[in-house]
C-alpha positions in Angstrom: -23.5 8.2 -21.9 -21.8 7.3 -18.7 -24.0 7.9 -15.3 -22.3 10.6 -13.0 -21.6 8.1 -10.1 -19.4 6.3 -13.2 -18.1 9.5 -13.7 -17.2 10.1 -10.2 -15.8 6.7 -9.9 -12.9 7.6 -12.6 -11.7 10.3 -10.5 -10.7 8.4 -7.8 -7.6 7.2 -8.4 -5.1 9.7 -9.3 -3.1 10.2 -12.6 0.3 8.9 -12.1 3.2 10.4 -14.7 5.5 8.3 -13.0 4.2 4.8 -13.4 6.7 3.8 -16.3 9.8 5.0 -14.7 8.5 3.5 -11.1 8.5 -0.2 -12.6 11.5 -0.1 -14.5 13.1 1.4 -11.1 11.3 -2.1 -9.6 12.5 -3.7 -12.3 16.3 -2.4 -11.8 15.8 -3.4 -8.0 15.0 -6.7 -8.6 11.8 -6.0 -7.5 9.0 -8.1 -8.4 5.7 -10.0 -7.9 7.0 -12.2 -5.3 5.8 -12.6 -1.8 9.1 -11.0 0.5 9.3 -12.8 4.1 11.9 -9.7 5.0 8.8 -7.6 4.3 6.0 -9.6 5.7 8.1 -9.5 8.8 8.0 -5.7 8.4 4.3 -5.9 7.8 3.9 -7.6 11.1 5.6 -5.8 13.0 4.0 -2.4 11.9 0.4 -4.7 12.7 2.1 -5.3 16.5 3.0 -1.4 16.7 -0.2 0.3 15.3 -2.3 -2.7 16.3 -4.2 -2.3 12.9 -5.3 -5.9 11.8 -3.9 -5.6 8.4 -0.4 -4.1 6.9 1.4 -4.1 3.6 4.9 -3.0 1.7 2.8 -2.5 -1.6 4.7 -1.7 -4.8 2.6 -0.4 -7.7 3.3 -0.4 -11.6 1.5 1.0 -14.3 -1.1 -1.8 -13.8 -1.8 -2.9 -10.2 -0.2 -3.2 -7.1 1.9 -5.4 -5.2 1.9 -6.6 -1.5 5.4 -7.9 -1.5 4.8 -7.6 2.6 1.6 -8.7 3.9 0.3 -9.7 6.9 -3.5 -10.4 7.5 -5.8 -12.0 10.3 -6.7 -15.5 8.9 -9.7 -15.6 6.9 -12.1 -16.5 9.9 -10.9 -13.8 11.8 -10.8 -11.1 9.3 -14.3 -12.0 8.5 -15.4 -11.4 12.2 -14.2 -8.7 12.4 -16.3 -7.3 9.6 -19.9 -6.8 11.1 -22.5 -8.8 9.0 -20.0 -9.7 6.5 -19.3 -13.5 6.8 -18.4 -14.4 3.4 -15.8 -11.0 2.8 -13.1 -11.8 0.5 -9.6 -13.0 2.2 -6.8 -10.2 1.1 -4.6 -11.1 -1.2 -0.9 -10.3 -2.8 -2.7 -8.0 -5.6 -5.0 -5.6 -6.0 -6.1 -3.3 -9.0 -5.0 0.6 -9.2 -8.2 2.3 -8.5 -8.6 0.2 -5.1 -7.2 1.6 -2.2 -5.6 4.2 -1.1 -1.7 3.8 -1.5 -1.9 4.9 -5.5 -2.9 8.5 -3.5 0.6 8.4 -1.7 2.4 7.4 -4.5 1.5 10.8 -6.7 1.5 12.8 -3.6 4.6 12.0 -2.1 3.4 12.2 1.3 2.4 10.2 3.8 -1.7 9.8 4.3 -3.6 9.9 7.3 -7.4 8.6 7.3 -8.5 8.1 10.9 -12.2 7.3 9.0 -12.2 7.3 5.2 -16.1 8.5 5.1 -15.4 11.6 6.3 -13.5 12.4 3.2 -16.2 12.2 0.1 -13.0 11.5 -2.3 -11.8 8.6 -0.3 -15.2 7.1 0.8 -16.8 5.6 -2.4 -13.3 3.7 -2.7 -13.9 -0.1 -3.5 -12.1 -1.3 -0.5 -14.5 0.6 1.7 -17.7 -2.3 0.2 -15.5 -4.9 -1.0 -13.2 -5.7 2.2 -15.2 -3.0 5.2 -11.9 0.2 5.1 -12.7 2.6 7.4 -9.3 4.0 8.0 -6.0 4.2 6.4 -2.7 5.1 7.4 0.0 5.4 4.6 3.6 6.6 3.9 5.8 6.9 0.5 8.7 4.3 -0.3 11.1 7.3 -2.1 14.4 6.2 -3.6 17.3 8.6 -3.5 16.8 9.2 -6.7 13.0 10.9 -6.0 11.3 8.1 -7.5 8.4 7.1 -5.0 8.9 3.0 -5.1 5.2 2.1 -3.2 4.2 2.5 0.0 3.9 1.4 3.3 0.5 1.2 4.8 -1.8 -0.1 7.3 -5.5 -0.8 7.2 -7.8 -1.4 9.6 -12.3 -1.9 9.5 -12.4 -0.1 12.0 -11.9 3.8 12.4 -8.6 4.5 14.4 -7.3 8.0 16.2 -3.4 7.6 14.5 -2.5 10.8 15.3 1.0 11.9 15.5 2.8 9.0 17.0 1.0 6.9 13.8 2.3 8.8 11.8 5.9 8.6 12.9 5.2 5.0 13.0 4.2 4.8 10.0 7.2 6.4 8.5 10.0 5.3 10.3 8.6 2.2 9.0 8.9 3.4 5.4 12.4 4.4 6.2 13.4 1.0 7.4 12.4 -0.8 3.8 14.1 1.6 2.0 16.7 0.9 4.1 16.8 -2.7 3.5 16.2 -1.8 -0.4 19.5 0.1 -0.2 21.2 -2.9 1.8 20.3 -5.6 -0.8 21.1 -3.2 -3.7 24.5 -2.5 -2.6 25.1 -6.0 -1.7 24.0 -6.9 -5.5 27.1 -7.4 -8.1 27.0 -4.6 -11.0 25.1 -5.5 -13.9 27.7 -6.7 -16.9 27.1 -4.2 -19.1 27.5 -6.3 -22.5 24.6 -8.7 -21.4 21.4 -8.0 -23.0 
């Protein structure tokens, strides 16, 4: 019999009808597992206007999620700025589907605004909150113009932050701007020849 913490734990991340149709849409794109510079240049500019330490252009399949755009203090750094946590783990390209909170965005829709993640009981026992020192979360939706909700655009910081309004119009102008350049690149992309395989 499972404890109720476990219990609790399998709540957290949110059922998500449209994980299938999401990666083949990634899939379609030409979106994959691959580090992006166009997007880690997005990342780092969203880190310059929110001054968050950490920002990503995350695209999540069935499985785990993607930071195609990333940008991260260096290691040392990071790990400074986590009080008492000098061996925290560096963040990397992936992360599973029940860390985090972008998988929340992605079923809602809607962008998501955590000035401190502990005051929300459903957000607080996240992993990321131990594992890497979250305390707040700002987040908005990649949606395609056909309504299928790509990822997300978020940033992250250990500390707790006040994002308020301007944030969040940060935050998804920013989202605008990928799609954006998801649009640019798709129309620039010959048509598929429909006899290949």
């Amino acid at each position: 019999m499972s404890s109720p913490e476990h219990e609790f734990r399998l709540t957290i991340t949110p059922d998500d009808p449209g994980a299938s149709e999401r990666a083949k849409r990634l899939r379609d794109l030409g979106i994959g597992n691959l580090p992006d510079p166009e997007f880690d240049e997005l990342a780092h500019e969203l880190t310059v206007l929110t001054g968050a330490p950490y920002a990503m252009v995350n695209f999540i399949d069935e499985d785990h999620q993607y930071f195609a755009g990333l940008a991260a203090p260096t290691p040392g750094a990071a790990n400074q700025a986590i009080a008492g946590a000098e061996d925290a783990p560096e963040v990397g390209r992936e992360m599973d589907r029940d860390h985090g909170y972008c998988p929340h965005v992605v079923v809602r829709g809607k962008a998501l605004v955590l000035g401190d993640v502990c005051d929300y009981p459903r957000f607080a026992g996240n992993p990321v909150v131990d594992k890497i020192g979250i305390r707040s979360y700002l987040g908005a939706p990649l949606i395609d113009d056909d309504g299928n909700t790509l990822g997300t655009v978020c940033v992250v910081d250990t500390e707790t932050h006040d994002w308020g309004r301007p944030g969040l119009e940060i935050i998804k102008g920013m989202a605008e701007k990928v799609m954006d350049r998801i649009r640019e690149r798709n129309a620039a992309e010959p048509p598929a020849d429909p006899f290949q395989g």
